[in-house]
C-alpha positions in Angstrom: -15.6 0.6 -1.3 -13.9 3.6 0.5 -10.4 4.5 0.4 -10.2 4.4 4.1 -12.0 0.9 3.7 -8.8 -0.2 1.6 -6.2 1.1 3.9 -7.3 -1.0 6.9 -7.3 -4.2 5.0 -4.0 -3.4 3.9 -3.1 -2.5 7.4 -4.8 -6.3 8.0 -2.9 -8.1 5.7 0.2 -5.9 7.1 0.0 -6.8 10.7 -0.7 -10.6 9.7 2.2 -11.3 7.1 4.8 -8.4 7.9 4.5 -6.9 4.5 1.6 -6.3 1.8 2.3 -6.1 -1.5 1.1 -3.0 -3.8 -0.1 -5.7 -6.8 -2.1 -7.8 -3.9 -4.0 -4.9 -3.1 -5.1 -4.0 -6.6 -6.0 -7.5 -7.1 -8.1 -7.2 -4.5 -10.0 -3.8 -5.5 -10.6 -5.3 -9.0 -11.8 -8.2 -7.8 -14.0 -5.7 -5.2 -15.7 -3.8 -8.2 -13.3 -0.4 -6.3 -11.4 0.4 -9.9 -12.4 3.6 -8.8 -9.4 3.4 -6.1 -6.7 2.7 -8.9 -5.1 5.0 -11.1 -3.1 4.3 -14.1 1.1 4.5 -13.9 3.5 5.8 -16.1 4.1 2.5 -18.0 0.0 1.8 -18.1 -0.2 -0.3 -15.3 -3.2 -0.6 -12.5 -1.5 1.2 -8.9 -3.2 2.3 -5.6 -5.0 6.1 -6.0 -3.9 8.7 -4.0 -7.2 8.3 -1.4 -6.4 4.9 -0.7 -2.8 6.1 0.1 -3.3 9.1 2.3 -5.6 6.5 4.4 -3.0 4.3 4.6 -0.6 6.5 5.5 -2.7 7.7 8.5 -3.1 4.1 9.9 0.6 3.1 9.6 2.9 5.7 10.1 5.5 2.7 11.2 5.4 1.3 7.7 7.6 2.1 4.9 7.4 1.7 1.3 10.0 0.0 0.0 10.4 1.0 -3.9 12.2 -1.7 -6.0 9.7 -4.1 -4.9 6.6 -2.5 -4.4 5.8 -3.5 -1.1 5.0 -1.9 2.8 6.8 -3.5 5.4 7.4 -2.6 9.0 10.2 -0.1 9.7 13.6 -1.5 11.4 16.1 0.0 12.8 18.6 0.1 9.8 15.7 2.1 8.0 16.7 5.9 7.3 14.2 8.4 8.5 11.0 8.6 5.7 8.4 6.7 4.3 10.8 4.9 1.7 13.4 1.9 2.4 15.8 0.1 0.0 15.1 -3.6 1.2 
């Protein structure tokens, strides 16, 4: 699979429920055989490579990340300027 494969599911799954979670789409790329996408955290744990990121980034540039939970969501209006948001 291609990073630019993963980012348009995730802008998919983003456009259909409003937010996509960061562990939904690792489930998915394990499940896909795309490890390859993945890189390993800090504490150990499976998150999305920077490929599948930049892609991403290109196809939503309305999105924002929002930290605590590890999810995208749509920007609003209470959202400060940047890719991050607190809620």
């Amino acid at each position: 699979m291609l990073a630019s494969t993963a980012a348009r599911w995730m802008l998919t799954m983003l456009e259909r429920d409003g937010c996509i979670y960061q562990d939904d789409t690792v489930d998915m790329l394990t499940k896909a055989g795309a490890e390859n996408l993945l890189r390993e955290n800090a504490d150990g744990n499976p998150v999305l490579g920077t490929p599948v990121l930049s892609e991403f980034k290109k196809l939503s540039d309305n999105a924002v990340w929002v930290k605590p939970d590890r999810y995208w969501r749509w920007r609003v209006e209470e959202d400060e300027l940047g890719r991050e948001a607190f809620g």
